[in-house]
N, C-alpha and C positions, 0 to 999 in steps of 0.2 A: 806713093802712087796708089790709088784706088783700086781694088780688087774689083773681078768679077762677081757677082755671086756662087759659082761654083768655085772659081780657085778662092774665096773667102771660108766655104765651106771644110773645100780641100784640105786646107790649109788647119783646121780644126781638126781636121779626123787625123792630121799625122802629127797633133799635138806641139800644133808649132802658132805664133803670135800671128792672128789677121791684121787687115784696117779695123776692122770691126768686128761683133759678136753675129753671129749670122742668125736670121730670123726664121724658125719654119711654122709655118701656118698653113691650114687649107689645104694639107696636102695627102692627109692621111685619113682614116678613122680612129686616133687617138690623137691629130694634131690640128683637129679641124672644128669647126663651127658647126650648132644647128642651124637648121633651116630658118627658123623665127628670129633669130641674131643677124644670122644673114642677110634675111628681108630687110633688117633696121638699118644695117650696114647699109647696104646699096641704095634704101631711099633716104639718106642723110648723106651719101656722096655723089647722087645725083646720077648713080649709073644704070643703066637699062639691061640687064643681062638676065636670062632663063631661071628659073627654078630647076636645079636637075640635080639630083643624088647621085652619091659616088661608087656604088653598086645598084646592080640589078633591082635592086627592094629598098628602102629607104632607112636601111639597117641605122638603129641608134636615131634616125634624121638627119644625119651628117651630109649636109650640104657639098656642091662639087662647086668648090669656088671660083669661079668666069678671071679668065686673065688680068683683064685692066682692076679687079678688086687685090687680085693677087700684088700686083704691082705698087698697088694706094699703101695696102700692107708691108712696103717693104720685102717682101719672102724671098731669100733665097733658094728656094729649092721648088721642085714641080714634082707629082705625084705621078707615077706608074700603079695600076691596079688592074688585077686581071678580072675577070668575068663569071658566074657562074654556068654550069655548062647550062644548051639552050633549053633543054626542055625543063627545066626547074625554072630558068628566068620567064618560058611561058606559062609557066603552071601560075606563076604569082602573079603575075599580070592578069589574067584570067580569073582568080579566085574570089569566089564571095569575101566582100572585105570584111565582113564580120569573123572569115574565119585565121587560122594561124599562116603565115606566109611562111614556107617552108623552104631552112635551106639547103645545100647538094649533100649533108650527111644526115637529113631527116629529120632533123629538131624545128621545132617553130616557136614562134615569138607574134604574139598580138599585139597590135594598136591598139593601147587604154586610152591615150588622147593623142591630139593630131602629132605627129615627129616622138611621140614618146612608146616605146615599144617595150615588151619585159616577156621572159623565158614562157611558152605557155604548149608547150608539146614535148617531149622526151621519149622517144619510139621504143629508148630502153630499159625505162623505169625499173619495172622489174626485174628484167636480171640481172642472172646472180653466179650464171656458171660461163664455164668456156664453150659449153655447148650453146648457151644462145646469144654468144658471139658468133659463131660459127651460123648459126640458122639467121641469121640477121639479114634480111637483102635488101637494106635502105643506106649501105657504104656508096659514098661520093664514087662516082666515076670520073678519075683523075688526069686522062685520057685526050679527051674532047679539045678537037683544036679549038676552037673558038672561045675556049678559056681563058688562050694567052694569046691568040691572033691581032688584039687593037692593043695589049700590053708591050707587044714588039713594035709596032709600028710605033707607038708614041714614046719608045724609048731610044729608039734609033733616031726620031727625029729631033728629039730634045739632046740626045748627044752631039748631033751631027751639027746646033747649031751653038751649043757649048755654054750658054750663057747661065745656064741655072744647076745646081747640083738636083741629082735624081733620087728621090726616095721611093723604092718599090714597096708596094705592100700585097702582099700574095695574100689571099682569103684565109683570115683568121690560123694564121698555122702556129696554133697555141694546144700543146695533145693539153694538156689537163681540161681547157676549157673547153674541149672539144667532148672531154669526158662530162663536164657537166651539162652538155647542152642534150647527148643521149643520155643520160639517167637524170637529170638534175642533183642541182649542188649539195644540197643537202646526202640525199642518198648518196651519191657517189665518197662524199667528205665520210660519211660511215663506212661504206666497203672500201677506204684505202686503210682505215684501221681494224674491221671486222671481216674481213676479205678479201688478204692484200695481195694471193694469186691474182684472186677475178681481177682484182683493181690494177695491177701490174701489168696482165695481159690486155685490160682494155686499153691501157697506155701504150702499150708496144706496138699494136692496131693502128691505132692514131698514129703514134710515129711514122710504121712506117707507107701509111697513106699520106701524110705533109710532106713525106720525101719523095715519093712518087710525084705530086703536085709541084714540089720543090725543085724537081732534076725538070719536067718540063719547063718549066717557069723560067728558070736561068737558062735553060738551051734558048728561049726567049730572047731574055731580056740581060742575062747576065753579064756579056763582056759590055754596055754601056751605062750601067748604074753606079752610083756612089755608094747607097745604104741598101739595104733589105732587111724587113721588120718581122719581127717575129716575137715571144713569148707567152707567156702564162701571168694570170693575175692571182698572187700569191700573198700578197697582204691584205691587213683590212686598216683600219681606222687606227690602231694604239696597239696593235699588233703583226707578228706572221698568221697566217688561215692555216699552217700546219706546223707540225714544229720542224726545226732545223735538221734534227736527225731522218725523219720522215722523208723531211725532201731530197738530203743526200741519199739513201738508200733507195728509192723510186724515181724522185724523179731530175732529180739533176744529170745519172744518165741518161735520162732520152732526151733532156735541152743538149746536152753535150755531143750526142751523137747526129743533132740534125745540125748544131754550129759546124761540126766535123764538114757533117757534108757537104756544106753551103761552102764551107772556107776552101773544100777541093774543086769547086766548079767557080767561084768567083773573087773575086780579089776586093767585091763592095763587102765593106764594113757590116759586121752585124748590130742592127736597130733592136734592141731586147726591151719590149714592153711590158712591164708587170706593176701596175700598182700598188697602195698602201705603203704602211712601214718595211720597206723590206732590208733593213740596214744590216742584218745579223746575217744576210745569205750576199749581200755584196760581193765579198773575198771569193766566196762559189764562184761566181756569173763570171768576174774574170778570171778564173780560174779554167775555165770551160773555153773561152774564148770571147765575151761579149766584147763590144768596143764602145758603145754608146749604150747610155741607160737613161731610159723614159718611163715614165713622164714626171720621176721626181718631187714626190705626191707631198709639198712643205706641211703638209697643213696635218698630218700622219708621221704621229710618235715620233721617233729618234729622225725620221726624213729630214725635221727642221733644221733643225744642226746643219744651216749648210756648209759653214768654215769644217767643221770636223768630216763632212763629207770631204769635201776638195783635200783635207790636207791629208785623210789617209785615204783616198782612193783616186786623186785628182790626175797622178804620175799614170795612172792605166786606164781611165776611162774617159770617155767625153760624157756632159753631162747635155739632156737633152730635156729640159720642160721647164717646173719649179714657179711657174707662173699662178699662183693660187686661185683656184676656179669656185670653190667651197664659200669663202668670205670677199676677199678684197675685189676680185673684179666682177660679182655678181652686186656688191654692196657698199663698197669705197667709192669714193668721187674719183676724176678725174686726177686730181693732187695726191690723192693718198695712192694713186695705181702708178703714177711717177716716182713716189718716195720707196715704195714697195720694189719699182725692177731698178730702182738708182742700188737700194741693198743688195738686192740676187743676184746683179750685174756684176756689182764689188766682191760679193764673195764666191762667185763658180768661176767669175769669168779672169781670174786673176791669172798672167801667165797663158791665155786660152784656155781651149778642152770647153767652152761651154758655149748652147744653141739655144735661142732663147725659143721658147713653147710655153704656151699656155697648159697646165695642168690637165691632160686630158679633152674632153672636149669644151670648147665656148658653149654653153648652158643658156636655154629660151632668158633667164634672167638677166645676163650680163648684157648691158646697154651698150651701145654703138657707141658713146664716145670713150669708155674705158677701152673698147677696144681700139679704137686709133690711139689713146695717152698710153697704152700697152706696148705699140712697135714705134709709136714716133721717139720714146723715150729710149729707144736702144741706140736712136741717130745722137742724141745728147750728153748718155752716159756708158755707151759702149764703144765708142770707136778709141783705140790704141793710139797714143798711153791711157790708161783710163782713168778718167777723171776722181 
């Protein structure tokens, strides 16, 4: 018998066999489409739906994908996102667009071309002590109903009518990245080795303002969601961005302490996003508590390996992406993007535990029909037994 989409989902996160591999698209800002793919999308399917972003500011370009496209995609699941509080959503609205659109912890980011945005303000470049943490007054005020007021309502109503599994995404609660967006990356990647007070306390900061943001949010949204998404981007290309010992010592206590948290106010699954190779801190993340791991970046060092993924890590975790964003669906035809998730299906989706996502975001480059031959091939080579 045909599963719903949420008990398809369900049924994945407690590591048990669906109908099929569950699809999530368009639902997140690491599982969603730009805006320019978008466009293509819906004038090649002939549907009529708005242009509108999935935050307040058109972070990334990440498109808020309209139902009936959700549906064409197959998706099992539907997005919850909270808001930023109002007077930052009206400050950007208002702003000279030539200058940075700034978000609720003070960092900004410029539009270099249309949907395309890159880091261009860091309030805390400079320091370097506990004192100007301390003197700092551009901390997110975590507070504001209207943060989580349409994240409740649209969570209670997507529970109430049961048919889709729910992925929350609470505003970037990544403390590392949250550390590079006040100093920038660079800077900050030095004071975790040349400063790793200051760099520790700036961590502990971030923390525990995500959990502040975090305890509202699930008073929210929590008893009707399935997932909530959270992490740090910790790899890069053919490597970790820090080494292993680094991350154990800094900061896999403060991932561990906000999984803590979340795991005592809700019973949804933790979503842990972190791209690049990050196969050598694996054993960590479950360790800590993750459940699901996104976005499975194939195309980055040891990630490929996907049978040596599933066979030592398959028994504890779901796998959620793996869809190559880099090469195959920006530059493969329609044939080669079927023969590509006929593989990834075969090897995560063995036994369950695997969601199928596109690596990160759908990219202005990737054409509209890889992206239909992307979810129409989960209906072909995903559905249980598998082919």
């Amino acid at each position: 018998m045909a599963m719903t989409s949420r008990e398809r989902v369900q049924a994945v996160l407690q590591h048990e066999v669906p109908d099929r591999v569950p699809i999530i698209i368009g639902v997140s800002n690491t599982t969603g489409i730009k805006m320019k793919p978008y466009r293509a999308l819906k004038a090649k399917l002939g549907i009529q739906a708005p242009d509108d972003y999935i935050y307040d500011w058109p972070e990334l370009g990440t498109a808020k994908v309209d139902e009936q496209t959700l549906q064409r995609l197959h998706g099992d699941a539907r997005g919850v996102l909270d808001r930023f509080p109002r007077a930052v959503a009206e400050f950007n609205r208002n702003r000279d667009p030539h200058t940075p659109a700034i978000d609720d912890w003070g960092g900004g980011q410029i539009e270099i071309e249309e949907g395309v945005w890159f880091p261009g303000y860091h309030p805390l470049a400079e320091a370097t002590t506990l004192d100007d943490l301390e003197k700092y007054n551009g901390w997110p005020i975590m507070d504001d109903p209207y943060r989580v007021a349409q994240a409740a309502l649209d969570a209670k109503k997507l529970a109430e009518e049961n048919q889709y599994a729910i992925l929350a995404t609470p505003w970037l609660m990544f403390p590392l990245e949250r550390a590079f967006g006040l100093q920038g990356m660079d800077k900050f990647l030095m004071n975790l080795a040349m400063l790793p007070d200051f760099a520790e306390a700036m961590l502990k900061k971030n923390l525990e303002l995500c959990k502040q943001h975090m305890g509202h949010f699930l008073d929210a949204v929590g008893g009707n969601i399935d997932m909530i998404k959270i992490g740090d981007d910790l790899g890069t290309q053919d490597r970790l961005m820090i080494s292993p010992r680094m991350y154990r010592k800094l900061l896999k206590p403060i991932h561990a302490e906000l999984i803590r948290f979340i795991k005592e106010r809700t019973k949804a699954k933790v979503f842990f996003h972190t791209d690049g190779d990050v196969f050598d801190l694996i054993g960590d993340f479950i360790e800590i508590g993750v459940d699901i791991l996104n976005p499975v970046q194939t195309s980055a060092g040891k990630m490929a390996d996907l049978e040596g993924l599933k066979r030592e890590f398959g028994r504890h975790l779901v796998f959620c992406g793996a869809v190559d964003t880099q090469y195959i669906l920006p530059n493969g035809n329609p044939q080669e993007v079927r023969q590509e998730m006929k593989r990834v299906i075969g090897a995560l989706g063995k036994d369950g535990g695997y969601m199928v996502a596109s690596v990160h975001t759908i990219m202005n480059e990737v054409p509209a029909e890889n992206i239909l031959a992307m979810v129409d091939a989960v209906l072909d080579f995903g559905t249980y037994p598998l082919k």
